[in-house]
N, C-alpha and C positions, 0 to 999 in steps of 0.2 A: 220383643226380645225375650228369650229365655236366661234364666241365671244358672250357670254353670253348678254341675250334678256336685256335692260335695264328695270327698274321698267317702270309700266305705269304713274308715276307719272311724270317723268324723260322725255320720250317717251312723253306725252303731252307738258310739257313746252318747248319742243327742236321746237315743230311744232309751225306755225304762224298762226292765225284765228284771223277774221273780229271781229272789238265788236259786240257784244250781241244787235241784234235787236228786239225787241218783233214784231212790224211789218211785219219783214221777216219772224219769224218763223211762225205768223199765216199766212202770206200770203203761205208760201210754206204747212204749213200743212194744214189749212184747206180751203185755199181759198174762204175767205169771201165775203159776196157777201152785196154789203149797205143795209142798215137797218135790218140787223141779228143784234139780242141781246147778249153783251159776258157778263161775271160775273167770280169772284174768288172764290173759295171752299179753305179756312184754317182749321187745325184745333189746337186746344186747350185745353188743361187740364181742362180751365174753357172757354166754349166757349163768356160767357157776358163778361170777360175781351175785347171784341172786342169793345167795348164801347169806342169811344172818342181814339181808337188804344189805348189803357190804357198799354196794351199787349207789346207794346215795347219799355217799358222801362224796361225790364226783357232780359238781353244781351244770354240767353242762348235760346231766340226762333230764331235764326240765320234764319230757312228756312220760319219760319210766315215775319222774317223782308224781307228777299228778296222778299217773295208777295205779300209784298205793295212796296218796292222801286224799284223793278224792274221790273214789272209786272202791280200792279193797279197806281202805279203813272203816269207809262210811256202811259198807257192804257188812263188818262185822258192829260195825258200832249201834247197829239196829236194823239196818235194811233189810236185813234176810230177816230178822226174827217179824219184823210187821209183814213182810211179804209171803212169810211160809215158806223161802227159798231156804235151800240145804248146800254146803259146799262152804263158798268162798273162797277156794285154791285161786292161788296166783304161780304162775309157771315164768318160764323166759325161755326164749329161743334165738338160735345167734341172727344177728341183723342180715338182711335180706341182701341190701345194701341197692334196693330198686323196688317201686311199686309194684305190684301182683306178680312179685317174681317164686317160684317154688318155697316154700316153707318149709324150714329142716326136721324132721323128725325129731331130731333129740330135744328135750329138754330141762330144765333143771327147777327143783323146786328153792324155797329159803333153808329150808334142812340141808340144800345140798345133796339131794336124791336124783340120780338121772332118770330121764323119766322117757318113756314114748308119747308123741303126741296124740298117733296115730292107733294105738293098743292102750294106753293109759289116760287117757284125756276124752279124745273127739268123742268115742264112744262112753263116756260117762257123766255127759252131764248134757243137759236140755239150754241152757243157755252160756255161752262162752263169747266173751265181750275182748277184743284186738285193740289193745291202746299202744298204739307201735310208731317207729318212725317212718313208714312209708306202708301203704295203702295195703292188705291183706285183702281186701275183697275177695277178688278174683279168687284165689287157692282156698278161700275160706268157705266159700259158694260149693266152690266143690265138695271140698268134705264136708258141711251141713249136708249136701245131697245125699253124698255114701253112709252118712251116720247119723241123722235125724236129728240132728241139734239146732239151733235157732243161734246167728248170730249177728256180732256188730263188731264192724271195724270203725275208730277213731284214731285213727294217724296223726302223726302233728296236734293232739289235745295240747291248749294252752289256756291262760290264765282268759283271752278274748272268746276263746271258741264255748271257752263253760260258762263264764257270765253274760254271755248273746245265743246263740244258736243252740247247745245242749240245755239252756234256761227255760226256753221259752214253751208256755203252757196249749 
């Protein structure tokens, strides 16, 4: 007889994994190389709430808060300066509201600057990371294509997905 597979919930908390280094992960996925420009892609119901992070104080954008506390904070709090990376813009664009559905041009910085993603962004930086509520791949694939940038989408980041799966060495 076999014993019934446990949930994957279960099966993750039983394993051990390293914390969560933003570092390591760009270092093993994209292997950065100094002075490449990185930036964050959010998005937002209303993407000018990015103004002054206005945005979280609203306890239900969970995966916008982890792309600034674990991701653009840690990005200036040393990551780019060990890694030779330049940038660390964080943008937001209005929510999609469906996986790899069109992605809107406009966007908004924390200054409150609208911005192009498509003239202001895509074409100015070598690595741009999608911490969004539903899947970017697809439209994001495309324009790495047209504009030569390396990127990543993490949809749905959560408190499981960084200490299991974006952890692990």
């Amino acid at each position: 007889m076999t014993t019934p597979a446990l949930p994957v919930a279960e099966r993750i908390a039983a394993r051990t994994f390293p914390p969560f280094s933003l570092e390591r992960l760009l270092k093993t996925t994209f292997g950065p190389k100094p002075g490449q420009r990185i930036c964050i892609l959010i998005d937002l119901e209303n993407p000018a709430d990015i103004k002054d992070f206005a945005f979280l104080k609203d306890p239900t954008l969970t995966i916008q808060k982890h792309a600034v506390e674990s991701f653009h904070k840690a990005l200036h709090g040393g990551v780019m300066a060990s890694l030779g990376l330049t940038g660390g813009e964080i943008y937001a664009y209005r929510v999609t509201g469906g996986s790899n559905l069109d992605l809107p041009d406009e966007a908004f910085t924390p200054e409150g600057t609208q911005v192009s993603l498509s003239k202001d962004v895509y074409p100015n930086y070598d690595i741009i990371l999608c911490i969004s509520t539903y899947s970017a791949t697809a439209p994001l694939t495309a324009f790495a294509k047209q504009y030569g940038f390396r990127g990543a989408t993490l949809h749905g980041v959560n408190e499981v997905i960084l200490s299991s799966g974006l952890a692990v060495e």
